[in-house]
N, C-alpha and C positions, 0 to 999 in steps of 0.2 A: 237590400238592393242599393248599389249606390247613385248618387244622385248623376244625373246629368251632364259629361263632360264639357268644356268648351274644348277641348281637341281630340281631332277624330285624324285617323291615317286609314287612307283608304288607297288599294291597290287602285295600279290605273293597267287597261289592258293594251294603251293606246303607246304610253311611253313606259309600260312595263320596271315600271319602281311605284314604291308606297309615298302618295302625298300625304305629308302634314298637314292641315287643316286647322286657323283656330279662328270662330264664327263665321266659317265658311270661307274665310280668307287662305288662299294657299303661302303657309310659311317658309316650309326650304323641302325637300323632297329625299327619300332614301332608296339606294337600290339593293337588292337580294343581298350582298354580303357588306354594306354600312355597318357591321352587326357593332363594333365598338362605337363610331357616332350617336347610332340608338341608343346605347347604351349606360354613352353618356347624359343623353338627351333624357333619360328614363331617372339618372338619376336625381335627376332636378324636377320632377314632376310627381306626382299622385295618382292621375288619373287620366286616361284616352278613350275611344269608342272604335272598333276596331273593325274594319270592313275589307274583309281578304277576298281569296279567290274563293276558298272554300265555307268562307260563311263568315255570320258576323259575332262581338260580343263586345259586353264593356270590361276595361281592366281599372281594376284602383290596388292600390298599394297599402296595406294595410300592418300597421306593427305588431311584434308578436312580444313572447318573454323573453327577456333578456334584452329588448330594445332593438332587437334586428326587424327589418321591414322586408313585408314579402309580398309578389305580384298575385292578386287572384283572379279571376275572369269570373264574368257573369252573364247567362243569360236568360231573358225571362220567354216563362210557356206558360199562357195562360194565366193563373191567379198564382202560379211557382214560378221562382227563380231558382236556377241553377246555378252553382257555384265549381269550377275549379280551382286547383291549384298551377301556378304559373314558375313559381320561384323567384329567386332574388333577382335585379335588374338584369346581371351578366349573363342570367339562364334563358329570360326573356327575348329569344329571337326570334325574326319573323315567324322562322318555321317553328318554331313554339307555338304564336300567336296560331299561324295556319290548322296546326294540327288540333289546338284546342277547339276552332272554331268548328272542324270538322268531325269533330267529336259531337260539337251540342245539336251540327245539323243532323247526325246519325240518330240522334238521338228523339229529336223535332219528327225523323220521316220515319223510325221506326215503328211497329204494329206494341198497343198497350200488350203488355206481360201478363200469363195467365194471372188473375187476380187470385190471392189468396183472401181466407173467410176472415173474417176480421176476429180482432183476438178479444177476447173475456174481459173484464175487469181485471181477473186477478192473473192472468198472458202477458206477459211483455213482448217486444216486437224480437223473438230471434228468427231471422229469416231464411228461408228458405227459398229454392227454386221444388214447384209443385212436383217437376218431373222425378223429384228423389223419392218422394211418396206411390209411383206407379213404375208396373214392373216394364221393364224393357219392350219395344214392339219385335216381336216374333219374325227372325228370318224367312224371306220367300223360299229359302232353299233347305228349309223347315225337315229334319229328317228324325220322322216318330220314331221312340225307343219306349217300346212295351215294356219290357224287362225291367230299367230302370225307374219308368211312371209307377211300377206295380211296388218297386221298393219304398221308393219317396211317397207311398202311399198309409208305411208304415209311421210317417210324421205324425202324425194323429195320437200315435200309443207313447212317444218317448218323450222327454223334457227337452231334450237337446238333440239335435240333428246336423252334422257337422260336414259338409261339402268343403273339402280341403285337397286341392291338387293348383299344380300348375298354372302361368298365364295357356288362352287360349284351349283349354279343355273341356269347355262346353258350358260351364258349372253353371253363371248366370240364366242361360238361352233354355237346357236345362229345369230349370228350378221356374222359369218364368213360364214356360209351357204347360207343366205341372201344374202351376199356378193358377193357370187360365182356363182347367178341369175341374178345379175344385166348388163342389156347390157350398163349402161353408166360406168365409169370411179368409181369406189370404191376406193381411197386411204386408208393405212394401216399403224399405228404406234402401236407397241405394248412401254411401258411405265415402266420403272423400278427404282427406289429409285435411280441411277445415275442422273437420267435426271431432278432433280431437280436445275438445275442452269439455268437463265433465257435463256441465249445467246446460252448453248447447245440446251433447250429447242427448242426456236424458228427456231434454225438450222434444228433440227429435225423436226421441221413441214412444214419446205419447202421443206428437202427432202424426205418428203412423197407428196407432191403433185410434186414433179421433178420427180417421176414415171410414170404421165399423160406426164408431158411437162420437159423433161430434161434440159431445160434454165429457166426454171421457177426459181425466186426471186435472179437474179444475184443484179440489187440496193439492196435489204435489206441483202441480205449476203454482200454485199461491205461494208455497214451500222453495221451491227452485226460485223464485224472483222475489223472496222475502228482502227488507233492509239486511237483516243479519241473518244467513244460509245457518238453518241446525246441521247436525250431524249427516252424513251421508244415510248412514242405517236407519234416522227416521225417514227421511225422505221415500227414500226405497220401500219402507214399513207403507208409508202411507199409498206407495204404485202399485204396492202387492192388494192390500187392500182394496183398491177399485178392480183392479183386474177382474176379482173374488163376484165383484159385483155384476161384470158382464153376463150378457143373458145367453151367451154360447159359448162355445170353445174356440176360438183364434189362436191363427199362426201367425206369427211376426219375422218375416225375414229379414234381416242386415247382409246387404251385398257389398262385398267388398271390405269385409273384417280386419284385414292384414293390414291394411290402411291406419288402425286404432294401437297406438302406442303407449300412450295414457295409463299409465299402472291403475291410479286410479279410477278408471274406466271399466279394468280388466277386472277390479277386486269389487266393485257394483255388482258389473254377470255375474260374477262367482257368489254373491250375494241374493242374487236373485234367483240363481240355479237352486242353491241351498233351501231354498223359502216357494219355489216357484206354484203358483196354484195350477189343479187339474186343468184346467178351461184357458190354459195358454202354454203354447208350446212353440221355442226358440230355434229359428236355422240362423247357422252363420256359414255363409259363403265367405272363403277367405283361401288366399297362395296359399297363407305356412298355418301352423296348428297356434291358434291362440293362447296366453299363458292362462289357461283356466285347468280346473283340478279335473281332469280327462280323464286319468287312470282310475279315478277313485269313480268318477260318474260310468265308466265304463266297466271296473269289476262289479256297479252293482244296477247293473242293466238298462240306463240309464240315460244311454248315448248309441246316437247309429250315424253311422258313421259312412260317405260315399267318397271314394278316392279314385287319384288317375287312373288305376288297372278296371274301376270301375265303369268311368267315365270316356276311357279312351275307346274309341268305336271297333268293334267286332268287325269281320271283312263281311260280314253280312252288310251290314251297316256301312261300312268304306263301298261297297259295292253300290247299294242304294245312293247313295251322298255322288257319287262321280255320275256312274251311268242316268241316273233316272234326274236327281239333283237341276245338276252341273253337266247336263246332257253330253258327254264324253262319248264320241264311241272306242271304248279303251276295249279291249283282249281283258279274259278272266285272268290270263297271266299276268297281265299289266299290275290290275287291280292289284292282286294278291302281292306281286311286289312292291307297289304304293302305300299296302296297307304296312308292311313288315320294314319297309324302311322309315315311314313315319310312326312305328307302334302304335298307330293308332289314333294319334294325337292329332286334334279334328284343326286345329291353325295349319299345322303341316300340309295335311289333306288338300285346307279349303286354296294353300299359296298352289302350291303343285298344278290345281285345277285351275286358276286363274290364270297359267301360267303354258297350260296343254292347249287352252282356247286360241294360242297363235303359233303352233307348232305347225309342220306337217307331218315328221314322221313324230307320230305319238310313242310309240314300242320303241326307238331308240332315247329319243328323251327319256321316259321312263327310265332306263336301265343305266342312265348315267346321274338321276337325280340321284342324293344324297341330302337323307331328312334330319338331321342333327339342328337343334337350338341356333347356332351362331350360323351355323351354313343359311339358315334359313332367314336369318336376318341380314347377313349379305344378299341373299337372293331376292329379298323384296326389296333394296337397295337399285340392284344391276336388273332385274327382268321383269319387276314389277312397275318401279317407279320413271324411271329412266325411260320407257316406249313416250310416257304420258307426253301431252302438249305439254312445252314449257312453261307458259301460263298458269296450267292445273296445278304443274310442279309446286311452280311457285305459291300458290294460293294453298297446297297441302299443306307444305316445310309452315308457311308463315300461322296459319290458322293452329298448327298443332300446339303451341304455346298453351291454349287453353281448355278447359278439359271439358265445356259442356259450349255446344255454338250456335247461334243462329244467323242469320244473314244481315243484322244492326249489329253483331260482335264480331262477322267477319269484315264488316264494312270498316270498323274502326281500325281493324289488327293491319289490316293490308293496306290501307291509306291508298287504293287503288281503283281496287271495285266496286262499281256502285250494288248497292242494297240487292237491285234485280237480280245483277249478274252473280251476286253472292249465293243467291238462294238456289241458280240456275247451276253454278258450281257445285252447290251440296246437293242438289240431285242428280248433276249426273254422275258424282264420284257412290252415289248412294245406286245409284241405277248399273253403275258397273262392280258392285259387291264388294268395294274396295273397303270392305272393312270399315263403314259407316252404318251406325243403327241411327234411327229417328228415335225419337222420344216420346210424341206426340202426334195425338191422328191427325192434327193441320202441318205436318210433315214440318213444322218452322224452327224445332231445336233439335240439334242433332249431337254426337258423340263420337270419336275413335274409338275401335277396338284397341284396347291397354298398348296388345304386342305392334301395332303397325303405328300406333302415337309414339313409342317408342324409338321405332324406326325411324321417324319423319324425326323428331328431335334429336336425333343420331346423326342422322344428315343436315339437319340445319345446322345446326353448331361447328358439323365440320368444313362444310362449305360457306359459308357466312357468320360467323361468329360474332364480328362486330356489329349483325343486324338483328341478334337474340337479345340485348338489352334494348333496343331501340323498340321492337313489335310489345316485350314489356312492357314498357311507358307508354304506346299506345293502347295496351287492354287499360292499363290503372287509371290513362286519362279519361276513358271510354266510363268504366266502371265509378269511378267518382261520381262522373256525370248524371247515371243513373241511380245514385244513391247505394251503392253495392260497396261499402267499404271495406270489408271483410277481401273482396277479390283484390280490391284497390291495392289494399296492403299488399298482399300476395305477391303480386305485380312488379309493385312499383321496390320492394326487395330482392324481385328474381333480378330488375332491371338495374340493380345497385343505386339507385336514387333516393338515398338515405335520406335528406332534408327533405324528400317528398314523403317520404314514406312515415317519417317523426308527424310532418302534419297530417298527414292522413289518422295518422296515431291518435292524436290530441281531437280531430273531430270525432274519432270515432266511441274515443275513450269512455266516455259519458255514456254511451248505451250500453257497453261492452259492462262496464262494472256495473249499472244496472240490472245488464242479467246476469250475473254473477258469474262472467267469463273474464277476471281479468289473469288468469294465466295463459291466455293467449296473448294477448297485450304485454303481459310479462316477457314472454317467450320471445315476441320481435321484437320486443327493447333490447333485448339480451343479444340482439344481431346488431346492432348500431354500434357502429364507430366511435370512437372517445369525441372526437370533434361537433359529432353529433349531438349526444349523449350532453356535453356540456353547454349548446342552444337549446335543450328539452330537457333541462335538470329537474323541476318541477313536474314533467309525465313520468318518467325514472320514477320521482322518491314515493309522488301520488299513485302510482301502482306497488307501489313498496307495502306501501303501508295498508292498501287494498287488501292484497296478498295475505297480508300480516294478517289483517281482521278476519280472513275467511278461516285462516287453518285454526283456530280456534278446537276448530269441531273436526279436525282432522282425528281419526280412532287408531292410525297407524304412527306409533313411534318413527317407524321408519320412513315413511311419508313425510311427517311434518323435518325431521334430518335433514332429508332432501331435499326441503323445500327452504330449510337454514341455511344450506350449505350455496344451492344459487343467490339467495339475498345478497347471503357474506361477497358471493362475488361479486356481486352489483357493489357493493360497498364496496369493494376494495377498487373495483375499476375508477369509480368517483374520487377517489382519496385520492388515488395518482393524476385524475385530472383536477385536482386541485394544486397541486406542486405543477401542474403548469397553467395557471391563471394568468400569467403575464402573457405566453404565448397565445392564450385561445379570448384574451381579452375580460374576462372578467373582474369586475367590482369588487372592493374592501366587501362590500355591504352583501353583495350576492356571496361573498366567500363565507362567510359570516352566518350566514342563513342557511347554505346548504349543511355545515361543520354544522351547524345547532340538529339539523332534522334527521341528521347521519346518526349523530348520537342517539336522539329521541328512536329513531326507528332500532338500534342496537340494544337500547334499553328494554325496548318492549319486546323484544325476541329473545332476551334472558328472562325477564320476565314470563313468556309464556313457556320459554325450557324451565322453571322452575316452577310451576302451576303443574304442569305433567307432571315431574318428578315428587309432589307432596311436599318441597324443601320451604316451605314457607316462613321459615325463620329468615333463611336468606332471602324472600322475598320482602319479608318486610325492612331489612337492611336495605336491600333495590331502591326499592321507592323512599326509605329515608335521603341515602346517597343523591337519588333525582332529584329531591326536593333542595337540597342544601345545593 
């Protein structure tokens, strides 16, 4: 926490400019667009106390590597300080200050976050939001399928269970329903473009079955957050193992599989399908078919498999869903046309329906709708969106940034609505079907349906583009604030704010290789800019050589290749920012130092291609050549 300012800039509401202040004495005064004065004024200073319209906090200036100085903001709750990131003096303007402060107040008036159980000794902290552990809450406009409850009944008997069709075909709502019949143990992972790094991954699938058995997979988390990660196949050895030990049969769902890109992620499953014990059995909910060895689980009986022609509703069911549902009084004719123009496909159905509720002639509508993919995504564009209050509008396009929300993340994104009126907007967009699920029985985190987030980010981008990076920077300041670096990051590179997102980097760094996730860390270094890249040469090479040390115990030739082949180009982009030292300001001594750990880091990746290979004659040459 930093110490104590003597200058404070506090808005005045009276002459509407920010007064300087130093021991209470007013110095010279700023208004809303001084932004170059301040900025001089900032660069001659350390430290202010900062009292806006929308809250307060203190700033200090603090140096980073490389000798550059950057602004941070601080505010304390309780026996915690809060820290943001501000940036360099020129970034620091009021509305910077404002928006940071209104950040920490969101965060001040927000309700505590479901607490999670605290972790083991041998757990490290990878975090979660709880809601990914419980399945979906169950639509009011709920429409039972017999037929398919009695198939997915057959999960029990098969190792693999595989729900594979389109956005909007039911699959989650589906399988959650099922879910909530079964008298044995159903565990739940819902799956998001985060969780693609293996060690979180696996994290997360233990603690989805530590929802059956709360000690469940303490060896392989000891294993996953070891100093030095073994091989994937002990690891996995050691998950099968407990598994074995459970006192029932468990099902483990993964919703939203398609999400997982991660080769190594894919060749785990296929790992664990291989080896998988009786007493646990695998769905994956996913768009496309996973690269897992399907034919072969499938010639030898192995896999069941539920698809669109499955999943998509019978006009029994289209029938149920409009008239009884979605109270329609539509004609059997209607129906039957409804059901044959949307195939079936239950998004189709549910826009159509939303869309009959302000018709008056229902039968002519009907016979001029047209259920095709992109018609329908214009259509919730022009007769969905468009009737709304311009206010909801707005508060939809801007909130859809984010993919899980409650009314302190819509508080931050919108910089508009207070907390109440946020929470008042996510229920009544949730009270009028518009494609909002809740999470949770205190109704307080909610979600988009995939197809209508879609939508709304279609139209934001098109309609306001230049305010898609700004509502960015407002979740990453929001999420810093709360300790969520993971989003922060996220964020703050959807929001192009590279020198934010580097520091964000370098805090988060330290836990991230901890738990032995630093290919994720890799992965957003590998988006930064050379300019960047050359103020964060030290997180670059320190993930470098992270990287280096995990693949050790990589079992795939072609794995660890791949994993040569990104470094080399991390290396090669560094070498060209060294042929321009002059323009980006670096030191003899920094040039010096990066060329020495370029090499050291090249060294040890022939090295470990020649450990693979057996060629240990030429490794022992390596290490002579290093030494001399």
């Amino acid at each position: 926490m930093p110490k104590p300012s003597l200058h404070m800039i506090i808005w005045s509401e009276v002459s509407e400019h920010y007064e300087l202040q130093c021991r209470g004495q007013k110095e010279q005064w700023f208004s809303q667009g001084d932004e170059l004065a301040f900025s001089q004024w900032l660069e001659k200073h350390s430290a202010f106390a900062f009292v806006g319209r929308a809250g307060r906090l203190s700033a200090r200036k603090e140096e980073r590597s490389g000798g550059r100085s950057y602004w941070y903001a601080y505010r304390k709750q309780d026996r915690h300080t809060r820290k943001g990131y501000l940036g360099i003096s020129a970034q620091v303007t009021f509305a910077r200050l404002e928006e940071q402060a209104r950040a920490f107040a969101c965060l001040l008036a927000s309700p505590a976050r479901v607490p999670e159980p605290a972790p083991s000794s041998s757990e490290q902290k990878v975090t979660l939001l709880s809601t990914k552990l419980i399945p979906p809450r169950l639509p009011t406009f709920l429409v039972e399928r017999p037929r398919l409850l009695g198939d997915l009944d057959a999960i029990w008997t098969y190792p693999l269970t595989l729900i594979s069709s389109a956005a909007g075909s039911g699959k989650t709502t589906l399988l959650a329903d099922w879910a909530s019949k079964q008298e044995k143990f159903v565990a739940w992972l819902s799956l998001d473009s985060l969780d693609n790094d293996p060690i979180r991954f696996w994290s997360l699938y233990i603690a989805g079955l530590r929802k059956y058995q709360p000690t469940f997979g303490e060896e392989t988390l000891a294993l996953l957050h070891a100093g030095i990660v073994p091989p994937l196949s002990t690891i996995l050895v050691a998950l099968l193992n407990e598994v074995v030990l459970l006192d029932q049969e468990v099902i483990l769902i993964l919703d939203g599989f398609h999400v997982i890109s991660d080769q190594t992620i894919h060749e785990g499953i296929s790992f664990v399908l291989d080896h998988l014990p009786a007493n646990l059995h695998l769905v994956l909910i996913s768009r496309t078919d996973p690269e897992l060895p399907l034919s072969r689980l499938r010639m030898h009986g192995q896999l069941l498999e539920i698809r669109f022609g499955d999943l998509r509703f019978t006009q029994e069911e289209a029938s149920v869903f409009l008239l009884q549902s979605m109270d329609l009084p539509l004609t059997e004719e209607d129906v039957t046309l409804l059901s044959r123009r949307t195939e079936g496909w239950i998004a189709g159905l549910q826009l159509a329906a939303i869309s009959l509720r302000k018709q008056k002639d229902l039968s002519r509508w009907v016979s001029d709708f047209a259920g095709s993919y992109r018609y329908l995504l214009d259509y919730v564009q022009q007769d969905i969106l468009a009737p709304l209050p311009v206010p909801l509008q707005d508060f939809l396009l801007q909130v859809s940034i984010v993919t899980r929300m409650d009314a302190a993340v819509c508080q931050a994104v919108t910089a508009g609505a207070t907390r109440e009126e946020s929470q008042q907007w996510l229920e009544e967009v949730e009270r009028a079907n518009l494609f909002v699920v809740h999470l949770d029985e205190q109704r307080q985190w909610y979600r988009f349906h995939d197809l209508f987030r879609e939508v709304l980010l279609t139209r934001l981008q098109a309609r306001q583009p230049e305010l898609v990076p700004v509502l960015h920077q407002r979740a990453a300041t929001f999420y810093e604030a709360t300790g969520e670096l993971r989003e922060a990051i996220t964020h703050a590179l959807a929001a192009a704010d590279y020198s934010y997102a580097a520091s964000l980097m370098e805090q988060a760094a330290p836990q991230f290789w901890l738990n032995g996730e630093t290919r994720t860390i890799h992965s957003w270094v590998l988006t930064l800019p050379d300019s960047i890249l050359c103020a964060h040469t030290h997180l670059v090479l320190d993930t470098a050589l992270r990287l280096l040390s995990h693949s050790v115990n990589l079992s795939s030739n072609t794995l660890f290749a791949s994993l040569v082949t990104q470094m080399e180009s991390t290396f090669t982009r560094m070498d060209q920012i060294l042929q321009k030292k002059q323009e980006l300001l670096l030191s003899d001594a920094e040039e010096v130092l990066i060329k020495r750990r370029l090499h050291l880091l090249r060294v040890l990746i022939e090295a470990r291609t020649l450990i693979k290979r057996g060629d240990y004659e030429r490794l022992r040459l390596l290490i002579h050549e290093a030494k001399g």
